[in-house]
Z-matrix of the N, CA and C atoms (Angstrom, degrees):
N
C 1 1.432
C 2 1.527 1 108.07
N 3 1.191 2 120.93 1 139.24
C 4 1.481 3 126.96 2 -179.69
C 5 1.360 4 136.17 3 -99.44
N 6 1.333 5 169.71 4 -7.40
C 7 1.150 6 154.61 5 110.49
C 8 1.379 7 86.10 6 -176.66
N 9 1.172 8 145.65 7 -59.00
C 10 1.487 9 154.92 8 138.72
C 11 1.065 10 118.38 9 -16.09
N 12 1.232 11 129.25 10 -19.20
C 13 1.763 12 140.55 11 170.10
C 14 1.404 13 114.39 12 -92.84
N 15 1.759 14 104.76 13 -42.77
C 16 1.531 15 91.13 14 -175.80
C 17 1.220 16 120.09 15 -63.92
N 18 1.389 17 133.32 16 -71.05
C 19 1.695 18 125.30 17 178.56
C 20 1.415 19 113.12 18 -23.28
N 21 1.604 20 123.43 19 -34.38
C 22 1.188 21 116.77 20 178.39
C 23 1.901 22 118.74 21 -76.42
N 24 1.268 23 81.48 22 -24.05
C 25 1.674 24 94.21 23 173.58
C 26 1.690 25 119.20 24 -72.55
N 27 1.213 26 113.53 25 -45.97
C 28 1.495 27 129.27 26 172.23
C 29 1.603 28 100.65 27 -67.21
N 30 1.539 29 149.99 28 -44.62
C 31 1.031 30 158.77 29 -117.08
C 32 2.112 31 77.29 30 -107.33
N 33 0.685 32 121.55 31 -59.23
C 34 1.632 33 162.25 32 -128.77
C 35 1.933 34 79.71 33 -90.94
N 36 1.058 35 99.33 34 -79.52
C 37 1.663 36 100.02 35 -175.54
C 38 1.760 37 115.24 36 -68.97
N 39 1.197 38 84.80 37 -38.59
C 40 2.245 39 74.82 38 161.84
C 41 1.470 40 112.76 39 -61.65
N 42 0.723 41 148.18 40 -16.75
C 43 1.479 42 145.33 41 -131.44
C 44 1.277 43 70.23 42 -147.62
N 45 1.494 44 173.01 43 -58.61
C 46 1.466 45 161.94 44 -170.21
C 47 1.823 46 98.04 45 -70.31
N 48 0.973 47 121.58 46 -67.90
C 49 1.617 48 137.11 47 145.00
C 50 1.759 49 129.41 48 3.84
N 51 1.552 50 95.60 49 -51.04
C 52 1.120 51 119.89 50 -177.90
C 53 1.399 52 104.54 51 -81.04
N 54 1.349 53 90.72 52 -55.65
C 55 1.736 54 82.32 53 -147.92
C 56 1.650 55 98.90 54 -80.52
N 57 1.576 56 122.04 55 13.83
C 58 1.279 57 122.68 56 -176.59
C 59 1.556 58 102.99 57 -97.80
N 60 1.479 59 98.23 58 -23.46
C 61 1.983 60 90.36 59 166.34
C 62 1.258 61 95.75 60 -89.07
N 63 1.096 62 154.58 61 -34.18
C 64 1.299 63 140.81 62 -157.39
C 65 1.674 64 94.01 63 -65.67
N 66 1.631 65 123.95 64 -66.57
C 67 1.280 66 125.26 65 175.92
C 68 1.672 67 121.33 66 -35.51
N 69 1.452 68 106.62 67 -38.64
C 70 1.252 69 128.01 68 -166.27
C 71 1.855 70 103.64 69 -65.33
N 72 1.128 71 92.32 70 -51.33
C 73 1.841 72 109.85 71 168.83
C 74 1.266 73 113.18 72 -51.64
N 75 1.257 74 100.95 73 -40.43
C 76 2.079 75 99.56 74 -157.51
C 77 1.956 76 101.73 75 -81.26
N 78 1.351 77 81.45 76 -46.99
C 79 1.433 78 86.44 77 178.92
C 80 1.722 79 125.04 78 -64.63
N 81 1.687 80 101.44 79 -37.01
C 82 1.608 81 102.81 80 160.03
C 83 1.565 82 126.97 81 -63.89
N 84 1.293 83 128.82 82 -15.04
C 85 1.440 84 133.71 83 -161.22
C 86 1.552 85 92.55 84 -107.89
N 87 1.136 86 133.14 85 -41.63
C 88 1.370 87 152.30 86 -177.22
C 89 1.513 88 94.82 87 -46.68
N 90 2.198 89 104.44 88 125.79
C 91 1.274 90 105.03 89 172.47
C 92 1.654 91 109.57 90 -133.30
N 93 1.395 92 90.61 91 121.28
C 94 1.478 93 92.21 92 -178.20
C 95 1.382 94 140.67 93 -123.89
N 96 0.869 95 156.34 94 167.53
C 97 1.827 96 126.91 95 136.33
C 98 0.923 97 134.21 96 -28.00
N 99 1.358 98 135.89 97 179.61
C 100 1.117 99 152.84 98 -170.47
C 101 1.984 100 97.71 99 -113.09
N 102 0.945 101 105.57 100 133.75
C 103 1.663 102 124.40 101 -171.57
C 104 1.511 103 129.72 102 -111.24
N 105 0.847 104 101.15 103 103.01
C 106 2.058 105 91.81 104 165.39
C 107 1.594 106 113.11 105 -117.17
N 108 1.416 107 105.16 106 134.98
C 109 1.419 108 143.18 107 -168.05
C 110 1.654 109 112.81 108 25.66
N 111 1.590 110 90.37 109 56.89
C 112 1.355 111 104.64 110 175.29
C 113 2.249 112 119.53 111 76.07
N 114 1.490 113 93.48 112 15.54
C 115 1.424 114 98.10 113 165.83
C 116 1.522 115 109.85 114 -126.99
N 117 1.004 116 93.45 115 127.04
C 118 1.377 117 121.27 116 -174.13
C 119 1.564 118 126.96 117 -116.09
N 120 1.145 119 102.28 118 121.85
C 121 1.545 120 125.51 119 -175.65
C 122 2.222 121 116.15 120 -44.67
N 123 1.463 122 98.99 121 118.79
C 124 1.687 123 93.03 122 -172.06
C 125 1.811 124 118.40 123 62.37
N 126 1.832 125 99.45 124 24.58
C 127 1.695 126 92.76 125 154.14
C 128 1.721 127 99.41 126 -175.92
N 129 1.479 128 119.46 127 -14.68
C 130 1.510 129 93.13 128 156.00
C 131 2.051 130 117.59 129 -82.38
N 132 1.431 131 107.36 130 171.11
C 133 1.208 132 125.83 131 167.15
C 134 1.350 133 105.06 132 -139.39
N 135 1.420 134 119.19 133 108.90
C 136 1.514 135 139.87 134 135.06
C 137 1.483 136 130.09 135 -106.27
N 138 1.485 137 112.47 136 144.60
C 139 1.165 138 116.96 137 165.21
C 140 1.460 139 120.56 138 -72.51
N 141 1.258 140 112.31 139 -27.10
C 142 1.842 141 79.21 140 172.27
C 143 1.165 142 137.71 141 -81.16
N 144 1.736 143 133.01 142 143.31
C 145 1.231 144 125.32 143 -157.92
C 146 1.687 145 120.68 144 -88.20
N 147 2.092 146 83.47 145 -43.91
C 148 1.698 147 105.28 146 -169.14
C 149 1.571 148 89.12 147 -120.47
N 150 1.595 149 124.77 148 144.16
C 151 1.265 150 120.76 149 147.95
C 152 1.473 151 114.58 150 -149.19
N 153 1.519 152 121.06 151 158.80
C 154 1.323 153 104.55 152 164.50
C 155 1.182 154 117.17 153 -89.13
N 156 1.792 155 105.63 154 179.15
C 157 1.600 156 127.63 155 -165.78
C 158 1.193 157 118.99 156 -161.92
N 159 1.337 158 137.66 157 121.44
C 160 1.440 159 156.49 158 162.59
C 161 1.655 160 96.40 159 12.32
N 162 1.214 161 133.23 160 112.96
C 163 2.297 162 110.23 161 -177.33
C 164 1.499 163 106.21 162 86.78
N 165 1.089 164 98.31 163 -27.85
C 166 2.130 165 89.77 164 -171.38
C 167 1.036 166 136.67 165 171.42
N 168 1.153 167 150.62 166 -122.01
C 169 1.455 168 157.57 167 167.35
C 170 1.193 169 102.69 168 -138.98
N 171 1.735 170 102.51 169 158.22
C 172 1.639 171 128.07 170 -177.83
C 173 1.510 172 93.69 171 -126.69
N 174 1.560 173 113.47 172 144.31
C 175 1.343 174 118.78 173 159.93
C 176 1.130 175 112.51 174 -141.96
N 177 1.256 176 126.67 175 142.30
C 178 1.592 177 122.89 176 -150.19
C 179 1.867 178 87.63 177 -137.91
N 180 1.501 179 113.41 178 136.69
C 181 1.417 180 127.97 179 -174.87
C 182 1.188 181 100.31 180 -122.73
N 183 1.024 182 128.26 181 170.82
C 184 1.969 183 132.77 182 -165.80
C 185 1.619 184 105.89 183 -167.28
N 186 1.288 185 96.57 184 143.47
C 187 1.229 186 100.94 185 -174.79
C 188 1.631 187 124.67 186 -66.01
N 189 1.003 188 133.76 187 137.97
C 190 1.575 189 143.03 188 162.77
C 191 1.319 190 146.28 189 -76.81
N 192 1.098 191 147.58 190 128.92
C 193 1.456 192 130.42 191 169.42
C 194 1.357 193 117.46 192 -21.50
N 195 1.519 194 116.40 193 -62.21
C 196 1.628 195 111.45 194 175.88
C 197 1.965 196 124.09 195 -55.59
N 198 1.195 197 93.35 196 -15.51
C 199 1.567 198 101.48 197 -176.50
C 200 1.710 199 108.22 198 -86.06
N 201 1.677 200 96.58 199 -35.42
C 202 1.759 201 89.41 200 177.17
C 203 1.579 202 113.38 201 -79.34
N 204 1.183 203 108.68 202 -33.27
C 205 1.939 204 116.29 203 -173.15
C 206 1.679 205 83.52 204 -67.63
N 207 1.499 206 142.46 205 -74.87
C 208 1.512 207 143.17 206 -165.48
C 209 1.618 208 104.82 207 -50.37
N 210 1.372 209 127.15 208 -10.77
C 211 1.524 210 121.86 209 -173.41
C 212 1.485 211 99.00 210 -104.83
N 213 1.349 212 101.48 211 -42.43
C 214 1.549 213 126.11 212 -152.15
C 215 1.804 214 114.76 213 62.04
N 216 1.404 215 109.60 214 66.39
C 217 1.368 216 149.56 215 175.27
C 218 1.736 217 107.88 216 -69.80
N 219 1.037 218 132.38 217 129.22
C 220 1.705 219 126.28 218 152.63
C 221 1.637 220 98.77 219 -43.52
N 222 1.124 221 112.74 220 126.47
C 223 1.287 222 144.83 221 169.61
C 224 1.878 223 101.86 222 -51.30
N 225 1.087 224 122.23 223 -17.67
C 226 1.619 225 107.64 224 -170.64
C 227 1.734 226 86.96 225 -83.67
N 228 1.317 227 117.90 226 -21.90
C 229 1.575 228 102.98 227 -151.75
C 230 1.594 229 97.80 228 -85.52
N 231 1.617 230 123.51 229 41.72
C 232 1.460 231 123.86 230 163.68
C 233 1.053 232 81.22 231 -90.93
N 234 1.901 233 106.01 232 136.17
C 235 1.159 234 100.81 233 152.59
C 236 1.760 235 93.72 234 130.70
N 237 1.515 236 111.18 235 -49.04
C 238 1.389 237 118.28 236 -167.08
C 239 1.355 238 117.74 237 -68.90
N 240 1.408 239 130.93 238 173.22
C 241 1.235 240 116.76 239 172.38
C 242 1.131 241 120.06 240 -65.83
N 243 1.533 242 126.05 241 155.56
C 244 2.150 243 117.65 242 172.42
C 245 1.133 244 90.12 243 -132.93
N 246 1.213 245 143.66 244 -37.57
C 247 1.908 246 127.12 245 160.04
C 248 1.656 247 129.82 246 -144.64
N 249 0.972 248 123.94 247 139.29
C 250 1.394 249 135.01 248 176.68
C 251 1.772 250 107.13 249 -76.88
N 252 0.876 251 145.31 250 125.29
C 253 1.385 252 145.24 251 175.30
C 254 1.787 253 117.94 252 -128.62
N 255 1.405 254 104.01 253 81.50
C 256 1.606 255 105.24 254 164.01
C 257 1.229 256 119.06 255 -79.89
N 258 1.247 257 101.27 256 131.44
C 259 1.819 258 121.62 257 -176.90
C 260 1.240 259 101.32 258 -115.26
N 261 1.646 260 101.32 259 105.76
C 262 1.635 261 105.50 260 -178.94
C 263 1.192 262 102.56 261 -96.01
N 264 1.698 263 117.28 262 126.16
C 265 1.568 264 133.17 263 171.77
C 266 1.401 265 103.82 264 -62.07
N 267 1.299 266 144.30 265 -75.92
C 268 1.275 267 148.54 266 -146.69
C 269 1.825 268 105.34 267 -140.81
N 270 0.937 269 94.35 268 57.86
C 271 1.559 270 88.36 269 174.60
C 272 1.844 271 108.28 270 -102.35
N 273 1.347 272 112.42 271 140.57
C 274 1.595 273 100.44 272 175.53
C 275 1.687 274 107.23 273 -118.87
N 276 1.363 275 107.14 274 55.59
C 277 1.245 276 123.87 275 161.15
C 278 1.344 277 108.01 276 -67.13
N 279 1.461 278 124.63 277 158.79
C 280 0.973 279 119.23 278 -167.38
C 281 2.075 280 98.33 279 -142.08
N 282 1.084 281 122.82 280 161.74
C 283 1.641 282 117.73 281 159.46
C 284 1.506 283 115.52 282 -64.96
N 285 1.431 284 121.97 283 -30.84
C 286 1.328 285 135.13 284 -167.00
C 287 1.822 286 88.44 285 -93.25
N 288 0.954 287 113.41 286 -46.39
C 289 1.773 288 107.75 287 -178.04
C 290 1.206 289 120.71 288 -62.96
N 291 1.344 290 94.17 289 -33.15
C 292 2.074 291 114.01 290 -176.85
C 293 1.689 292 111.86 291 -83.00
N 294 1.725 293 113.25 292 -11.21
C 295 1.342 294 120.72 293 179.81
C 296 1.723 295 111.47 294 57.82
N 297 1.327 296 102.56 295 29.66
C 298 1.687 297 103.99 296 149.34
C 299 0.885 298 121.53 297 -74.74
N 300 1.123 299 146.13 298 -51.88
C 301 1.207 300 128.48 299 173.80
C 302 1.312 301 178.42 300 13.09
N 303 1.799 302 67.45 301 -62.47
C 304 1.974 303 117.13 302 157.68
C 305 1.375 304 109.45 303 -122.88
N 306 1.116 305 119.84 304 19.66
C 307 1.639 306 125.58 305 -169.51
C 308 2.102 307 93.46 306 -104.02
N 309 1.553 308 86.34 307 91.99
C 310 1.564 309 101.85 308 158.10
C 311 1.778 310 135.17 309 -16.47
N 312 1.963 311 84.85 310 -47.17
C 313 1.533 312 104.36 311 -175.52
C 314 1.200 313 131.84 312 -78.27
N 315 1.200 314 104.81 313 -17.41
C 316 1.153 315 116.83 314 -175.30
C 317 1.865 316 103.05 315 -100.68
N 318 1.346 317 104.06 316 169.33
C 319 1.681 318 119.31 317 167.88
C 320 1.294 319 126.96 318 -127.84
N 321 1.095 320 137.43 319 131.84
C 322 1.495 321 128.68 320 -169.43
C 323 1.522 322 110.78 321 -105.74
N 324 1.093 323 101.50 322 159.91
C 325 1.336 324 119.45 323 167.25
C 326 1.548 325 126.48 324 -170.63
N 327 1.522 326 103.58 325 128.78
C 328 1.437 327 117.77 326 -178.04
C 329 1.167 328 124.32 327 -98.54
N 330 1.426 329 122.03 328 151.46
C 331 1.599 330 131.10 329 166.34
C 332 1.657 331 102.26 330 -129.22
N 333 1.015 332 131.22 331 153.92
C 334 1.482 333 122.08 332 173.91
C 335 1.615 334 115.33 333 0.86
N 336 1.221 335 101.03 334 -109.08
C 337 1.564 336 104.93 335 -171.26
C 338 1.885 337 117.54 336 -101.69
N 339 1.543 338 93.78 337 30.04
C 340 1.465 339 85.01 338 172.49
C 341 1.479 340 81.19 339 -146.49
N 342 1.995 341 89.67 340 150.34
C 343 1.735 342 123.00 341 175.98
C 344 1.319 343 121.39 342 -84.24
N 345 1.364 344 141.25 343 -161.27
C 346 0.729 345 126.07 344 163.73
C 347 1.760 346 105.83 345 -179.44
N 348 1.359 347 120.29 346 107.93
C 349 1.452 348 108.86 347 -166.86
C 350 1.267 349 96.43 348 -143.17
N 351 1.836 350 103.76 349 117.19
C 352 1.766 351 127.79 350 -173.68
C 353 1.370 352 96.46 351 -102.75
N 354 1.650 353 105.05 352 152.05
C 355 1.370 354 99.98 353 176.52
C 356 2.155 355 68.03 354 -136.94
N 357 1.489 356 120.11 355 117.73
C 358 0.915 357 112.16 356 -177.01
C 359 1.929 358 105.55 357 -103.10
N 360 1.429 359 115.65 358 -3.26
C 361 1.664 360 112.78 359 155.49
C 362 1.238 361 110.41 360 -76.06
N 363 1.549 362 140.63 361 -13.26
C 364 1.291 363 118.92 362 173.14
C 365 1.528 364 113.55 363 -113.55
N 366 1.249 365 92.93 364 -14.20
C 367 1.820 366 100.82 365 167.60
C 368 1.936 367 84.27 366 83.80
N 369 1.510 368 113.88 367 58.63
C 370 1.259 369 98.88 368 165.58
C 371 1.671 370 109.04 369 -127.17
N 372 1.336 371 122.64 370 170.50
C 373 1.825 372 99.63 371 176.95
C 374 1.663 373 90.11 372 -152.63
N 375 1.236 374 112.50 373 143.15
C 376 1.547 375 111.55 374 160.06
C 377 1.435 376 121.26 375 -128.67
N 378 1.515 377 102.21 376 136.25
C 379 1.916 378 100.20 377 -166.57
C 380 1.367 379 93.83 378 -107.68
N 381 1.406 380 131.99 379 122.39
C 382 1.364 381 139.62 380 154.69
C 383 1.196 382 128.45 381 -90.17
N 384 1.449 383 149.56 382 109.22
C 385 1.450 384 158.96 383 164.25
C 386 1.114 385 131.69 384 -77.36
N 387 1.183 386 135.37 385 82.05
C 388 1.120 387 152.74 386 -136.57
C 389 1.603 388 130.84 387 17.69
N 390 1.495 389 70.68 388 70.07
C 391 2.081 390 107.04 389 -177.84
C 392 1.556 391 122.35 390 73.46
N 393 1.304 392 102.74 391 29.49
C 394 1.672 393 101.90 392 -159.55
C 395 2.024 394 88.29 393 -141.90
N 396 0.976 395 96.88 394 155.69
C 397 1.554 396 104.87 395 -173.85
C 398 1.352 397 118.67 396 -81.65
N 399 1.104 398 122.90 397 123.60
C 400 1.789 399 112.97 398 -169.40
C 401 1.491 400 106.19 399 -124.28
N 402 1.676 401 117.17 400 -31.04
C 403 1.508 402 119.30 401 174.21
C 404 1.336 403 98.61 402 -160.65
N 405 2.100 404 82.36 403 140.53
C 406 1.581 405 101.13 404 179.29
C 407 1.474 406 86.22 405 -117.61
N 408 1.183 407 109.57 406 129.15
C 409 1.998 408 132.64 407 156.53
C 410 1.535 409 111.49 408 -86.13
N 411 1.140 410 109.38 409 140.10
C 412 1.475 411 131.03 410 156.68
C 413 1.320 412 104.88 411 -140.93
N 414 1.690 413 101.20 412 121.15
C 415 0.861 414 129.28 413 137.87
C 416 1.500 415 160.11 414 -110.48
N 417 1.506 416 137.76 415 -142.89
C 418 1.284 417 123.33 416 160.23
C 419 1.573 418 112.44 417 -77.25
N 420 1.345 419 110.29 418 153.17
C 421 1.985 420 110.23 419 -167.28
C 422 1.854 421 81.68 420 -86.54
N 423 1.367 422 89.44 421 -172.37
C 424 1.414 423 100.83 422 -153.32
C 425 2.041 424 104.20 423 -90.63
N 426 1.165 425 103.06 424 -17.68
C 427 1.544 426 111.38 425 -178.66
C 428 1.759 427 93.85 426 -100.63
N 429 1.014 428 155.67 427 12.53
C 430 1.266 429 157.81 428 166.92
C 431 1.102 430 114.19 429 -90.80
N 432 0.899 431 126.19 430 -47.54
C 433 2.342 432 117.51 431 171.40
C 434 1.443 433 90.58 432 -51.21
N 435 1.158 434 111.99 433 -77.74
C 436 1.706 435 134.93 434 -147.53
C 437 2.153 436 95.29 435 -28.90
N 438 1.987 437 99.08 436 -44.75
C 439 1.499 438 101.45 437 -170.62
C 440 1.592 439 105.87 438 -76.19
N 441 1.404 440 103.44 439 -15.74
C 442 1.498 441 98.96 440 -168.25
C 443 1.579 442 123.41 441 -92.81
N 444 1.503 443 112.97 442 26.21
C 445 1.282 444 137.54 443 -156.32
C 446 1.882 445 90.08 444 -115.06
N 447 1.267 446 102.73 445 158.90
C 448 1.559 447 109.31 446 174.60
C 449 1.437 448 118.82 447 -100.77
């Protein structure tokens, strides 16, 4: 490398540097839902309702006129997603495998033979049936209605 290269070399990695805190920021301050395969709760719109998936089915619910007037929601967000619902057929996930357990964020709750662990800041939920995973929810996180109100 030649003396004429380096400043261009240093010049080159600040400016790689930069804009990796800049990303680093946006993405830390950034508050959102919780997401699956890029649909996201109160800002995608798709038409499909029911589909299958590798383990199970997906069913995806969307918000309504009656859901924005009952929230008191901005009116554009008819239309958007309001939950993702994977229905895992055969998964042998477990709460102890998934490390809820000890997972702060989440909250549990039992009825006989079904679990139940909300994480309502990320808008995530897991239903277990006799200790085995049967549905993962995504929804809106818990500071996201509150902004999406007029």
């Amino acid at each position: 490398m030649t003396r004429a290269t380096e400043p261009r070399r240093v010049f080159l990695v600040t400016i790689v540097m930069i804009v990796a805190c800049l990303a680093g920021v946006t993405f830390a301050t950034s508050v959102g839902a919780a997401s699956w395969n890029g649909i996201e709760p109160l800002k995608t719109r798709r038409d499909a309702l029911r589909f299958s998936v590798s383990g199970g089915t997906v069913q995806i619910s969307f918000v309504n006129e009656k859901f924005v007037t009952a929230k008191r929601l901005k009116p554009e967000l008819a239309g958007t997603v309001l939950e993702i619902v994977l229905q895992h057929e055969h998964s042998s996930d477990t709460a102890e495998s998934m490390k809820l357990l000890t997972n702060r964020a989440f909250v549990r709750d039992d009825v006989r033979n079904i679990s139940v662990f909300r994480n309502v800041k990320d808008g995530v939920v897991y239903t277990f049936i006799d200790g085995n995973l049967k549905t993962t929810r995504y929804t809106f996180a818990d500071g996201q209605l509150f902004r999406s109100r007029h």
